[in-house]
C-alpha positions in Angstrom: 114.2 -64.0 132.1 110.6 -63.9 133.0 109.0 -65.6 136.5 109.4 -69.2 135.1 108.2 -70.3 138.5 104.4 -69.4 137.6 104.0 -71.7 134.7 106.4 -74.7 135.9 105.0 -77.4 137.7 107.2 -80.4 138.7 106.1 -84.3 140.3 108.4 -86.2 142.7 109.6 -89.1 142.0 106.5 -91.9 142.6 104.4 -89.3 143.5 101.2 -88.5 141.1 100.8 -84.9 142.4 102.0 -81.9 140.1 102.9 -78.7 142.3 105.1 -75.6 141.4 108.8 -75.8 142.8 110.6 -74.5 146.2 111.7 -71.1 145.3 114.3 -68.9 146.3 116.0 -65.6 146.2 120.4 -65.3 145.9 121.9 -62.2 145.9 124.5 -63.5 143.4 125.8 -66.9 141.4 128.1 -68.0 143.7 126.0 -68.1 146.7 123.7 -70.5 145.3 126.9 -72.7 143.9 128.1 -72.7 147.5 124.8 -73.7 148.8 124.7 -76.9 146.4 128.2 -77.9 146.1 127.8 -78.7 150.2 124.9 -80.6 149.9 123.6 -81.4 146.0 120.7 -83.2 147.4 118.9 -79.9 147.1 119.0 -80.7 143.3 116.1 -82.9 142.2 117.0 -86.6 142.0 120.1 -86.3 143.5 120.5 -88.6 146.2 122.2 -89.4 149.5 125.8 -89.3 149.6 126.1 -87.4 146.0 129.7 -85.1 146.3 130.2 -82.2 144.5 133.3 -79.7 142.6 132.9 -76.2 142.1 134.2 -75.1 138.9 135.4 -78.1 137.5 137.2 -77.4 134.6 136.8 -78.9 130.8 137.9 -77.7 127.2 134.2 -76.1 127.0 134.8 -74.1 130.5 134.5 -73.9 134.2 131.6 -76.1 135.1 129.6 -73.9 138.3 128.8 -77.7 140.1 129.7 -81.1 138.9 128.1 -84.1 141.1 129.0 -87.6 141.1 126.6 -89.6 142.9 127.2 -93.2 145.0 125.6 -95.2 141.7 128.1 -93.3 139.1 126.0 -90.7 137.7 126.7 -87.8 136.6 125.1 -84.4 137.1 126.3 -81.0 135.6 125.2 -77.4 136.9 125.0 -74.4 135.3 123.7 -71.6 137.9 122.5 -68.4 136.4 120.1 -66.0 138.5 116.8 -64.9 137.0 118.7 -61.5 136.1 120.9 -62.6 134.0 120.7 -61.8 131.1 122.0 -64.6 128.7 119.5 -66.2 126.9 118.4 -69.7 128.0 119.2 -70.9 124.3 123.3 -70.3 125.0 122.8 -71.8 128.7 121.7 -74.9 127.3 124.1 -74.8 124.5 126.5 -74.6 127.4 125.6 -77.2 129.3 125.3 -79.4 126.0 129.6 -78.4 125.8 130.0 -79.7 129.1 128.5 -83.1 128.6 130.4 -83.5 125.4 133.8 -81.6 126.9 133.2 -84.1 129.8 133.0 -87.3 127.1 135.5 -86.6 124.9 138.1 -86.3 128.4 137.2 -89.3 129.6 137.4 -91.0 133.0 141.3 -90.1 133.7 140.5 -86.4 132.8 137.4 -86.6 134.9 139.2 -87.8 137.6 141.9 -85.4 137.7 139.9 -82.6 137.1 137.6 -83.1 140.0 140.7 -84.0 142.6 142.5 -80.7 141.4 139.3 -78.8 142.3 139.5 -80.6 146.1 136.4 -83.0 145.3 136.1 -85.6 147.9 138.3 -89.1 146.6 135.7 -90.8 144.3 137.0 -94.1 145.2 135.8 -93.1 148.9 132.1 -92.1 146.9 132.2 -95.2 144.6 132.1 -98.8 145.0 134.1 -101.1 142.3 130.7 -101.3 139.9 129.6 -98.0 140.5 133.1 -96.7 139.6 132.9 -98.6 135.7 129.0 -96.9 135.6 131.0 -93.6 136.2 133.1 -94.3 133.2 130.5 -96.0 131.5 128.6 -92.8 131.9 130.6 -90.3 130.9 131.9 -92.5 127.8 128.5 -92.9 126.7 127.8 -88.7 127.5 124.9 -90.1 129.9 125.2 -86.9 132.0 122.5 -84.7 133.3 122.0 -81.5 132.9 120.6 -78.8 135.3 119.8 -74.9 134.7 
């Protein structure tokens, strides 16, 4: 992959300023996966009190870092480093079979799958409304992505 960092320009949330992302270096995968499974708030528009999995599994794969924030959404991970070579087309495509694995399990799966991987209780994470927009969520495949 080329230096995506010199053409992408991102704006914060109510701001009206465009400025290229925070960058950094990671010797491999898994040390950036560590670094935002323990706090996903690094990830844009994730917010306070999001929780995190590490390899969550689905039919479609490992997922690198699932987060469930304190409203019910959903956020899916895929961490590659700018040396990898697999073409972004089959990372998205992957992220895309994720979402849908994620759908088609539904909320019992979900569930299961993330307290298998030691994810914090999502009933500590989720209130009784924000617990139906999880399921709501994932039944409806309103998930987002991140590369």
């Amino acid at each position: 992959m080329s230096d995506i960092t010199s053409s992408l320009l991102i704006r914060a949330v109510g701001s009206t300023e465009w400025s290229p992302p925070e960058s950094a270096s990671y010797a491999n995968e898994s040390e950036l996966q560590s670094l935002l499974a323990n706090d996903p708030t690094h990830l844009p528009g994730v917010s306070p009190g999001a929780r995190a999995v590490q390899e969550l599994p689905t039919a479609a794969g490992p997922i690198d870092i699932c987060v469930v924030e304190p409203d019910g959404s959903v956020t899916v991970v895929e961490c590659k480093l700018a040396r990898n070579s697999e073409k972004l087309r089959m990372v998205i495509g992957q992220v895309i079979d994720y979402a849908s694995s994620l759908r088609s399990g539904g909320i019992d799966a979900f569930r299961k799958a993330w307290s298998g991987r030691g994810g914090a209780s999502l009933d500590g994470v989720l209130n009784e409304e924000s617990a139906g927009a999880l399921e709501d969520n994932l039944a409806h495949a309103r998930i987002h992505l991140c590369l």
